[in-house]
C-alpha positions as CSV (number, residue, x, y, z in Angstrom):
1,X,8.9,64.6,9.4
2,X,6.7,61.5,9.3
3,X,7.4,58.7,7.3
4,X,5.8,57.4,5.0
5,X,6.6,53.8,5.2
6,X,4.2,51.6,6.7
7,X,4.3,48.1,8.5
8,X,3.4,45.2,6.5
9,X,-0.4,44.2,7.2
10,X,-0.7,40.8,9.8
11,X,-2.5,38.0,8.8
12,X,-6.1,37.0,10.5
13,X,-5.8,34.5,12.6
14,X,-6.9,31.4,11.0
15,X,-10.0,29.8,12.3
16,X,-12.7,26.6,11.6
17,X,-13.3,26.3,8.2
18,X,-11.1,28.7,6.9
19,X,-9.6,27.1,3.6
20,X,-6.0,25.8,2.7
21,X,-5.5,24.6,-0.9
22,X,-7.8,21.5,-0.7
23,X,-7.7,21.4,2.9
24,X,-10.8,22.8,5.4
25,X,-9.2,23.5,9.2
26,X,-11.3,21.3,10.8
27,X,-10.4,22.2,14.9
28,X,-7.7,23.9,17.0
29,X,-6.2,20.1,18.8
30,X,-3.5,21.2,20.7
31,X,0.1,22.8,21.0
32,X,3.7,20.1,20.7
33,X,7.1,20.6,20.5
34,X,9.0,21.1,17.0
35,X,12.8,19.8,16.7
36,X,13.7,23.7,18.2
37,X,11.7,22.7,21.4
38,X,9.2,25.7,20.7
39,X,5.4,24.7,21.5
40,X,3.7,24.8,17.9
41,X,0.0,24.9,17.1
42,X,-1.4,21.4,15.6
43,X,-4.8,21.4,13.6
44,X,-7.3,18.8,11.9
45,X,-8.0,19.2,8.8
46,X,-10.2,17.5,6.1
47,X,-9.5,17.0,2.4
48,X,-11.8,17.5,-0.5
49,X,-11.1,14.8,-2.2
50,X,-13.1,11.8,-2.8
51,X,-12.2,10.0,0.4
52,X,-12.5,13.6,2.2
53,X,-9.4,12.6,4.0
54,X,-8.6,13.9,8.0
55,X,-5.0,14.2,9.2
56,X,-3.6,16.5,11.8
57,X,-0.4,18.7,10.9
58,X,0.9,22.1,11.8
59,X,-0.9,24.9,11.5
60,X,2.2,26.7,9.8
61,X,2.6,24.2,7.5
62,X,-1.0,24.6,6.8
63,X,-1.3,28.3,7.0
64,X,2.3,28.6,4.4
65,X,1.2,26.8,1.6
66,X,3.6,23.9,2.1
67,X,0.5,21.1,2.7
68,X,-1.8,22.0,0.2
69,X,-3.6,18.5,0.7
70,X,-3.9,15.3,1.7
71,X,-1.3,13.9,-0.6
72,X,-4.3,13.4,-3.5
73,X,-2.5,16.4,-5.4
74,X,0.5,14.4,-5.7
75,X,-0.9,11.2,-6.7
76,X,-2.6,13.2,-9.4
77,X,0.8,15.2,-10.7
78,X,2.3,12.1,-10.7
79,X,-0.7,10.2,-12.9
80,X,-0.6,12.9,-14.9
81,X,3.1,13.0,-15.4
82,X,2.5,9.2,-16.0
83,X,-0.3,10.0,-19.1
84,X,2.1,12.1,-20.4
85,X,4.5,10.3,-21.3
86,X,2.4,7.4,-22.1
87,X,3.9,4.6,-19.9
88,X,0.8,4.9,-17.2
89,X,-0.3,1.8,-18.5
90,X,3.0,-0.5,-19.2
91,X,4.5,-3.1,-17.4
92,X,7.8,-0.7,-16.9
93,X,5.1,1.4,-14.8
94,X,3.7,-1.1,-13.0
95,X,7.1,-2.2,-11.4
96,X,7.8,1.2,-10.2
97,X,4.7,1.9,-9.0
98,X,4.8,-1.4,-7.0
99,X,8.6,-0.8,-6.0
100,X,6.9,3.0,-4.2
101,X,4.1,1.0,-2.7
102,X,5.9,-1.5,-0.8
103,X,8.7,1.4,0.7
104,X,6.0,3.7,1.8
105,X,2.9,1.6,2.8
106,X,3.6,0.3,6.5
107,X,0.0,-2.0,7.0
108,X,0.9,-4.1,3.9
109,X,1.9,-8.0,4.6
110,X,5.4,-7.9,3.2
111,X,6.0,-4.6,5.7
112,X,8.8,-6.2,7.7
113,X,10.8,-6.3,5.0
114,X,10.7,-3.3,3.9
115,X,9.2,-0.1,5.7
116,X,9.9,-1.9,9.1
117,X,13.8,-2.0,8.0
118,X,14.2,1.3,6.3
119,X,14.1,0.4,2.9
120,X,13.2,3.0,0.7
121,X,13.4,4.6,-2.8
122,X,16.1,6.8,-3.7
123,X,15.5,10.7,-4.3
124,X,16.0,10.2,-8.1
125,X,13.2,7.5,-8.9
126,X,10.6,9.4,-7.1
127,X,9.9,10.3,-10.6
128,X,9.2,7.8,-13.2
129,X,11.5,8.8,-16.0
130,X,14.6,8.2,-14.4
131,X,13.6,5.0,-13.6
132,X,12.5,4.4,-16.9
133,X,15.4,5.3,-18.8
134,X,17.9,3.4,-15.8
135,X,16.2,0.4,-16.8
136,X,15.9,1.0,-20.5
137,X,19.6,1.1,-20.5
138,X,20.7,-1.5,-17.7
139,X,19.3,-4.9,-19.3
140,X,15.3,-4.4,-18.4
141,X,13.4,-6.5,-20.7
142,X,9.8,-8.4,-19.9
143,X,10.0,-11.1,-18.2
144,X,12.5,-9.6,-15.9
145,X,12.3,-8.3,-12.7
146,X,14.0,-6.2,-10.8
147,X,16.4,-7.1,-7.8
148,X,18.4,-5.3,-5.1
149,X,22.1,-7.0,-4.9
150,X,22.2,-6.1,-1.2
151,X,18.9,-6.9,0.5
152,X,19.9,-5.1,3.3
153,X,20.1,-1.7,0.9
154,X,17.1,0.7,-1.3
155,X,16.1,0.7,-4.2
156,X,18.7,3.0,-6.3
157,X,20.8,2.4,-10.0
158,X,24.2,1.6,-7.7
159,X,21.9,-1.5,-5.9
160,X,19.7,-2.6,-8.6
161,X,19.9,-4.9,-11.5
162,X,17.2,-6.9,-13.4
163,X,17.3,-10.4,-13.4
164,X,15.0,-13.9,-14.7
165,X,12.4,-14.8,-12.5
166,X,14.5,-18.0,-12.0
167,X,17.5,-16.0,-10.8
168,X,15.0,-14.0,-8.5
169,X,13.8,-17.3,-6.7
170,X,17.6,-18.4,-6.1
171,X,18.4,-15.5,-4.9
172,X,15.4,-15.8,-2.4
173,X,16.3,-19.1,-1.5
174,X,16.8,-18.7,2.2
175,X,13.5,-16.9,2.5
176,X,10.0,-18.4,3.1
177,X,7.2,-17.0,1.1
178,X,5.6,-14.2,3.0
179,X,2.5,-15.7,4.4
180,X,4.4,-18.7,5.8
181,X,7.1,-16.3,7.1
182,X,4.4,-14.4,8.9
183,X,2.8,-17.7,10.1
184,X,5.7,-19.3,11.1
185,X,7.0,-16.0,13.5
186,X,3.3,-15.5,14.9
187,X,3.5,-19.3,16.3
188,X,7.4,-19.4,17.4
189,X,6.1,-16.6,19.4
190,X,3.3,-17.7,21.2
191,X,5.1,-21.6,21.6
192,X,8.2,-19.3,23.2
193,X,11.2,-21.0,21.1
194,X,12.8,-19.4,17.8
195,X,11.7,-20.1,14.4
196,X,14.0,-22.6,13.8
197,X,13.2,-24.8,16.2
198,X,9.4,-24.7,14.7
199,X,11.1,-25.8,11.2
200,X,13.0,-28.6,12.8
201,X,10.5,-30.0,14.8
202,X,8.1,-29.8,12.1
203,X,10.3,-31.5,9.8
204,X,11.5,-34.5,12.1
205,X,7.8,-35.2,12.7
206,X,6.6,-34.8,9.3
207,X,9.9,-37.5,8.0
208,X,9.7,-39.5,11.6
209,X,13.9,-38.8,11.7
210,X,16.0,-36.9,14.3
211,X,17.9,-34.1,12.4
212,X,21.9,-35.1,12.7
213,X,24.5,-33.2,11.2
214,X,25.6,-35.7,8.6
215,X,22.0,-34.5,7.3
């Protein structure tokens, strides 16, 4: 007796221009291995967005719904969770926006100390009402900023407190400003000595003394 069950249909192979969500497959760029070690088909795509952004990804993730675009959908769930509630435009906002920013965004000036060292943004304040309400109710008040006890850490309740802009600069006392930082480690590096001996020389020329340790 046959049966009457049948196989579940395949899927078309994808192909240029078929469409993903916002995204357009662009061309077929080559095959890599995934952490299993199986070869895995890699794509270009294109966005529809305003900035009709390109990236290349897997054609799985494409093809499963997973990457739906070039993270503009996000952005926009996120300003729109933002409107919701109001806070879009508040200084509250504007910290936590800044605090994301400078964990994710590896071609900003102040990258070495952050992104370059792993410092990121816990699981819970990827979201902007737990944030808001951690700081409501652990001393955030304007005119405040906020401050990681360990610099070494992230950005989560356990390692963050908010504290006077005065307090902020003392506890950045050993640090140069950014810019000067930057400066100083571009030129120890081409003159082939340390940082520190830049300072010190500097310093002994600019006051016409030898450094001595009763200094």
């Amino acid at each position: 007796m046959a049966s009457d069950r049948q196989g579940s249909p395949k899927r078309s192979p994808a192909a240029v221009s078929d469409i993903y969500g916002r995204l357009t497959l662009i061309e077929f760029i080559d095959k890599r291995p995934n952490p299993a070690g199986e070869m895995v088909q890699w794509v270009l795509v294109e966005c529809s967005c305003e900035d009709l952004t390109r990236k290349e990804l897997r054609l799985e993730s494409l093809r499963s719904g997973n990457t739906k675009s070039c993270g503009c959908l996000s952005r926009e769930k996120t300003i729109e969770r933002a409107t919701k509630h109001g806070d879009h435009q508040t200084r509250i906002y504007g910290i936590w926006a800044s605090m994301k920013h400078r964990c994710k965004s590896p071609n900003i000036r102040s990258a070495h100390r952050y992104v370059e060292r792993g410092i990121s943004v816990c699981e819970e304040w990827q979201d902007f009402v737990p944030f808001r309400d951690w700081a409501l109710a652990n001393g955030y008040a304007d005119g405040k900023e906020i401050d990681r006890r360990d610099n070494n850490l992230g950005y989560n309740p356990q390692n963050c407190q908010w504290v006077t802009k005065l307090e902020n600069l003392e506890n950045r006392s050993n640090h140069l400003p950014e810019s000067l930082e930057a400066w100083l480690h571009a030129y120890a590096l081409h003159a082939g000595c340390s940082p520190y001996e830049v300072i010190k020389q500097a310093l002994e020329s600019y006051l016409g003394v030898l450094r001595t340790d009763s200094i």
